[in-house]
C-alpha positions in Angstrom: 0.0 0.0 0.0 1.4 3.8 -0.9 -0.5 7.0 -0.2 0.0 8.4 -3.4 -1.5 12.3 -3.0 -4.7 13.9 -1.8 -7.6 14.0 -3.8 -11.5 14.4 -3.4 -14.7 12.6 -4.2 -18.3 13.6 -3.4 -16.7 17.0 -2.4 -15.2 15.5 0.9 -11.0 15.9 1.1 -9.2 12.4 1.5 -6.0 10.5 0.6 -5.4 8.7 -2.7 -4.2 4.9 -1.4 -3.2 2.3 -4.0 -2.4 -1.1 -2.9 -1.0 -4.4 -5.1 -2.2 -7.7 -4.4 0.1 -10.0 -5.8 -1.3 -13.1 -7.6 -0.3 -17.0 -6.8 2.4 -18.2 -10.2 -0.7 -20.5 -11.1 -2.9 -17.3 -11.5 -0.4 -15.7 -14.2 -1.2 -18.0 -17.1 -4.2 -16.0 -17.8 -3.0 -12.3 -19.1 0.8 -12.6 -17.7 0.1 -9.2 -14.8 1.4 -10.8 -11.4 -0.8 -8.5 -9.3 -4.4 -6.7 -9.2 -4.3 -2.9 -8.1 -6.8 -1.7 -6.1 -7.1 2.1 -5.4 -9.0 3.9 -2.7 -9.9 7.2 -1.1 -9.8 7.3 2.4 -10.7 9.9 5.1 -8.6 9.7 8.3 -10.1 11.7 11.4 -9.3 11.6 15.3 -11.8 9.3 15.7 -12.3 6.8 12.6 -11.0 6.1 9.1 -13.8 6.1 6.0 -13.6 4.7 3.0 -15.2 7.3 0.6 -14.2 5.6 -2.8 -12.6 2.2 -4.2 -11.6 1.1 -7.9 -10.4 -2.2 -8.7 -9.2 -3.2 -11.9 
């Protein structure tokens, strides 16, 4: 996972968080990528974290 930059959806202010999930050897027959990246936007205040967004491709 990296935070990446700040960005906004739905007009509230979060961070842009993109994450790799890395795929088992068997898995990379298909279309040869060895991971799927997900990104989200997150909200961090003193009292909870809320995901405001989430792409997954």
């Amino acid at each position: 996972m990296e935070v990446t930059e700040q960005a906004e959806t739905h007009g509230i202010t979060g961070m842009l968080i993109t994450a790799k999930e890395y795929k088992p050897i068997e898995c990379n027959r298909i279309d040869n990528k060895k991971y799927a990246e997900r990104t989200f936007i997150a909200q961090l205040t003193e009292t909870h974290c809320r995901i405001l967004a989430e792409s997954f491709y």
